[in-house]
C-alpha positions, -999 to 999 in steps of 0.1 A, spaced: 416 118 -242 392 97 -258 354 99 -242 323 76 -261 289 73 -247 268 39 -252 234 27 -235 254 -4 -216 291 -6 -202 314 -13 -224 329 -45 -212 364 -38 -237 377 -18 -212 401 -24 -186 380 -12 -159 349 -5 -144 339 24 -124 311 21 -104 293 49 -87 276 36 -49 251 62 -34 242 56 5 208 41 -6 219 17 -30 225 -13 -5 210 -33 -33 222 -22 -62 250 -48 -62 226 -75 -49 209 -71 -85 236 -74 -106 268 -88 -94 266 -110 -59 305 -114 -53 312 -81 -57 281 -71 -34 290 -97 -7 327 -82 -11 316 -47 -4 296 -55 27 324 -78 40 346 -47 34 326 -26 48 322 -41 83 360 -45 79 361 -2 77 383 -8 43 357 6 31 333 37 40 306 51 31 316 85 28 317 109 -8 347 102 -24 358 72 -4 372 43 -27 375 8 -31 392 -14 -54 393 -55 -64 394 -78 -89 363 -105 -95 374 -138 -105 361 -145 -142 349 -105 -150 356 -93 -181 370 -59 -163 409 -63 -150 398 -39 -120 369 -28 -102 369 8 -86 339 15 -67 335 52 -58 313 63 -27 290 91 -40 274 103 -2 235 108 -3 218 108 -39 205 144 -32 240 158 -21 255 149 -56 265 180 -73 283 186 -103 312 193 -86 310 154 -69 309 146 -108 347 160 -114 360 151 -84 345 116 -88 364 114 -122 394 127 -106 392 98 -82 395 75 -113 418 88 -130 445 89 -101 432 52 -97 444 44 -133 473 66 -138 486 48 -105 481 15 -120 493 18 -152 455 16 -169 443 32 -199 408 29 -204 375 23 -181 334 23 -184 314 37 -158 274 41 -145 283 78 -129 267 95 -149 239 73 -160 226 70 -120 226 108 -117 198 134 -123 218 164 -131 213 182 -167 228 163 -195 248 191 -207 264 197 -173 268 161 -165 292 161 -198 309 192 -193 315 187 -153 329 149 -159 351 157 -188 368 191 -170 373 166 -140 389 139 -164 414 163 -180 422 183 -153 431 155 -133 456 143 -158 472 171 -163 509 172 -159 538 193 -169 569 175 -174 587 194 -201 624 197 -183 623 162 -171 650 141 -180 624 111 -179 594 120 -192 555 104 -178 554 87 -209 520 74 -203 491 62 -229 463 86 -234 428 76 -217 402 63 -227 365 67 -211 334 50 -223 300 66 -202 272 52 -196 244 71 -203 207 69 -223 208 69 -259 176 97 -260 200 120 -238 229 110 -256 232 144 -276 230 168 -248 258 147 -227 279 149 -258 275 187 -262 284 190 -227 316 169 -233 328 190 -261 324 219 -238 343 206 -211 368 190 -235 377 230 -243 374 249 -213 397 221 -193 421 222 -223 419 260 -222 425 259 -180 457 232 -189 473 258 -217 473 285 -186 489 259 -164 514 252 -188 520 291 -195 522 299 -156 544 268 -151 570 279 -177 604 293 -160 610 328 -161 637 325 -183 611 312 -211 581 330 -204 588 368 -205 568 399 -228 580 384 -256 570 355 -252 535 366 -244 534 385 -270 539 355 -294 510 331 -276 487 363 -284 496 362 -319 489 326 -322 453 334 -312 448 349 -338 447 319 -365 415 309 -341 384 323 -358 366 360 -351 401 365 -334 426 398 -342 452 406 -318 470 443 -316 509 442 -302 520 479 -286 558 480 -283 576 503 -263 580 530 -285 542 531 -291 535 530 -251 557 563 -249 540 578 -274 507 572 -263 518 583 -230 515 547 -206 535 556 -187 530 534 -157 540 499 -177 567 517 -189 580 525 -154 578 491 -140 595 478 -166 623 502 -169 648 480 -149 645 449 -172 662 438 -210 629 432 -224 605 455 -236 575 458 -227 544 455 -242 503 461 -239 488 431 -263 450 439 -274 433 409 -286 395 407 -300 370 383 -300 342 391 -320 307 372 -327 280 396 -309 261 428 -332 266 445 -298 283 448 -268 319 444 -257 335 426 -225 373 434 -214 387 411 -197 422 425 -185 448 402 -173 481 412 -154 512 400 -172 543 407 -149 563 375 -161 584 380 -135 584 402 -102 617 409 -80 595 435 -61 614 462 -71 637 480 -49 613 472 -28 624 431 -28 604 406 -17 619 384 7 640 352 0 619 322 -3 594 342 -26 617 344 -58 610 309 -74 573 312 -73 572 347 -89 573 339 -126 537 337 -115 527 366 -114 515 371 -150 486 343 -141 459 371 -150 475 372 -183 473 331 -186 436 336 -174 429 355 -205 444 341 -230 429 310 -220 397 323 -216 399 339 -252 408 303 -265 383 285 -256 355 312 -264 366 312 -302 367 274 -295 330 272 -279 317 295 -311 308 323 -283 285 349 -292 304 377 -271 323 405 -282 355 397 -261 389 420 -255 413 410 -242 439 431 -225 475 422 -216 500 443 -199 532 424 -199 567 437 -185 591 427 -163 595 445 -124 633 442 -118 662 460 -101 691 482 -120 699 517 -123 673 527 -144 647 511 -123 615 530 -105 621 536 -73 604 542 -37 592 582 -41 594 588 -79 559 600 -91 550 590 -126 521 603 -147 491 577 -158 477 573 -191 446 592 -178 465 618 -166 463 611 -128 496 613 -106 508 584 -86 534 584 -58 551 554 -56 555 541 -26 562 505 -31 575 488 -61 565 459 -51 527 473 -57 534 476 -94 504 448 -109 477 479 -99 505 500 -117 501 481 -151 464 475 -147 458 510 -139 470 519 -178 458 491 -197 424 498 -183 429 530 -188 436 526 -222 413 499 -231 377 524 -221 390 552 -234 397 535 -270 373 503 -268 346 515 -248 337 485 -233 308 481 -212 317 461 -190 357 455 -175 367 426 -154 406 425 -143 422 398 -134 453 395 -111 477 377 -85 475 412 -67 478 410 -29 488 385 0 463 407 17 439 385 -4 454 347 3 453 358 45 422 368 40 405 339 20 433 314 15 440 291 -18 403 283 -26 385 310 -37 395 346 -55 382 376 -35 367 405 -56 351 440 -56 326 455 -79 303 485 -88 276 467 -99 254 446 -79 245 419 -116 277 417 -117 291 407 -88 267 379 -89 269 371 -123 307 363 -114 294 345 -79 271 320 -98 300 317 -125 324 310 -94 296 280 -79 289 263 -113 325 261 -121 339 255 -88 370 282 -104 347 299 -72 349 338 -57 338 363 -29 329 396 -31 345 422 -6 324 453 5 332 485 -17 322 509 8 329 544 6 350 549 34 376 528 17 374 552 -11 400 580 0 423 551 13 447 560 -22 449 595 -18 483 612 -24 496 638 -5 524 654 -35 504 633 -57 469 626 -74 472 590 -57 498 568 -38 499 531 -51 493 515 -11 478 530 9 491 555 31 470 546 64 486 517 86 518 511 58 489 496 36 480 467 58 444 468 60 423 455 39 452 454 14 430 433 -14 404 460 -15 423 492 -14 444 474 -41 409 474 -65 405 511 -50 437 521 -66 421 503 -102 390 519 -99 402 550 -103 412 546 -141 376 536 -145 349 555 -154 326 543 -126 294 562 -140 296 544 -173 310 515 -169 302 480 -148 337 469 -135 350 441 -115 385 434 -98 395 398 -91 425 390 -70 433 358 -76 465 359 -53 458 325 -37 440 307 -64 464 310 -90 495 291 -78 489 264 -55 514 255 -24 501 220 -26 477 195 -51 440 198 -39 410 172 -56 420 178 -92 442 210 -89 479 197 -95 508 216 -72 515 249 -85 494 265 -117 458 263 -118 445 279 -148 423 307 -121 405 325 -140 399 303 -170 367 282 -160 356 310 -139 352 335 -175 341 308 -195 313 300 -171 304 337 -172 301 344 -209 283 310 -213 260 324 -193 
């Protein structure tokens, strides 16, 4: 995608975008008459409202543009820069539907937000919008790339443009996730993980770290290894570091189950298809670690990736067996199907003991319990440490990749007691049904040192994998996670 910035519209493009706040009734008056007497006309006709996001469309005899899309922007003071992307995502479905390629708008120019933000937020909406994975069509969307001239001053010019390079990365970064968690089974498995990591590591400030199988035994991780014991592929816990800080180090730890049967413990029937993505929180990362060597972060990033397989044969975990951690800890297993806390549990495990990161933030589609509880929109999450929890918040808000924090209280803290065992991995109280998204983060926070280290859990359950397209989030993959880290470490 192509994005310039001039003073004026450009009046070479196909089309012109114009933003319309509530109080501008004579904005048009000023400078174009038929298109002003059009509006009004349509408005009193309701084909037209005044509403954020409403649209409406037309062609002015004698313009220069082929197409006029005027774009309702609500109340000057409500515009946020969230409006901004989902303003450009009204645009681009507006061209993409018509078979355009290139437009100018005043968006930006007739806002007050920050330069910087303005860029970033209108570019991520922009790309994200025209995202599509078409890869095993037959017929492909063979469409021409898009073109986007901004109105904006020339003395601000510099800061928009920063922000546009920003945005141009972390939505590029969010779209390489989609396109990971959107890959069938079949194609995306450990190995396959294992060879995106690698390619990280051309990036700058970037070495990545493969453990195979026979280096998990030795080392004793012994939960990855039992999840993955009924599947052909090996698995694998992939180590990747970013580093561009004297100090400091960040994990960011992203479950990497490519594809999960449940176990013995099988999920039902209509759940299969969308399982290949449960290895989101490993997309999250790797996307995240992309665009931080892209943005020339100064963080000390590492990037943790358990990746196996949870499927059924005789050699497979079942309901009962107890299996020794990494740290040493006992687990019962009584459900297969509970095995992402299983693979977390050692790579975290792992990771502090040998990194000694300061701060750990996991990452994964983890519960149900967490998509009844708070739907498709927003990730829930628990955390020991108050800055944290809402450092991630604000992170969440500014990038609209948004999250909540669940209490941590202690009476949830015995919930994963064993009774033949150190720990049972759900909990024994109820079958495990209550408050299933934070007794799943009580079961992870036992492999961390919670005296030490700051830590936060993110279930990302119902963000990750959408049911249905929502503003500029396509059906199915969404890249959680990527804009939300990005936002974080940018700070």
């Amino acid at each position: 995608m192509k994005i310039n910035v001039q003073e004026s519209l450009d009046t070479k493009q196909e089309v012109l975008v114009l933003g319309l706040f509530d109080e501008d009734n004579e904005l048009f008056k000023k400078s174009n008459e038929p298109l002003s007497k059009e509006l009004e006309d349509a408005i009193k006709k309701k084909l037209f409202e005044r509403e954020f996001g409403k649209t409406y469309s037309t062609s002015i005899k004698d313009s220069v543009y082929k197409s006029i899309l005027v774009i309702s922007l609500g109340k000057k003071q409500e515009l946020s820069i969230e409006r901004i992307r989902r303003s450009m995502q009204r645009t681009v479905d507006y061209l993409r539907k018509r078979k355009y390629s290139s437009f100018t708008t005043n968006i930006l120019n007739i806002s007050d937000l920050a330069p910087k933000e303005l860029g970033r937020a209108a570019t991520e909406g922009l790309m994200l919008s025209d995202y599509v994975f078409d890869k095993y069509k037959s017929k492909k969307d063979d469409r021409p790339e898009l073109k986007a001239v901004f109105q904006y001053p020339d003395n601000k010019a510099k800061e928009l443009l920063e922000g546009i390079s920003q945005g141009k990365i972390i939505a590029d970064a969010t779209n390489y996730a989609k396109d990971l968690v959107n890959e069938p089974a079949i194609v995306v498995n450990p190995d396959y993980i294992e060879s995106e990591a690698k390619k990280l590591s051309k990036h700058p400030r970037i070495k990545v770290k493969i453990m195979n199988k026979k280096e998990l035994e030795q080392k004793g991780l012994n939960l990855i290894l039992a999840v993955s014991a009924g599947s052909d592929h090996d698995p694998r816990l992939i180590l990747i570091e970013y580093n561009n800080a004297p100090k400091g180090m960040t994990a960011i730890v992203g479950k990497g189950i490519t594809f999960d049967s449940g176990g013995y413990d099988i999920k039902p029937a209509g759940q299969f298809a969308d399982m290949k993505c449960d290895m989101s929180g490993a997309a999250a990362v790797l996307g995240t670690i992309k665009a931080a060597s892209e943005l020339g972060l100064k963080q000390n990033i590492l990037g943790v990736i358990p990746t196996c397989e949870n499927l059924i044969n005789g050699s497979a975990i079942k309901p009962g067996d107890i299996v020794k951690a990494y740290n040493g800890k006992t687990i019962e297993i009584m459900n297969t199907d509970a095995e992402g806390r299983l693979v977390l549990a050692d790579a975290i495990a792992y990771a502090e003991k040998n990194y000694a990161p300061e701060i750990i933030i996991d990452l994964a589609t983890l519960t149900g319990a967490c998509v009844v509880a708070l739907g498709y929109y927003v990730a829930g999450f628990v955390s020991n440490d108050e800055k944290l929890g809402s450092m991630l918040v604000k992170a969440g808000n500014d990038s609209y990749d948004r999250v909540w924090q669940f209490p941590f209280f202690e009476e949830y803290q015995d919930n994963m007691d064993g009774d033949i065992s150190d720990l049972k991995n759900i909990s024994p109280k109820g079958k495990g049904r209550e408050a299933g998204s934070i007794t799943g983060g009580v079961f992870i926070s036992k492999f961390v040192n919670l005296d030490k280290t700051k830590w936060a859990h993110i279930d990302i359950a119902g963000t990750a994998y959408l049911a249905e397209a929502k503003e500029y989030n396509q059906k199915y993959a969404s890249g959680s996670g990527v804009r939300l880290l990005s936002y974080y470490f940018m700070g």
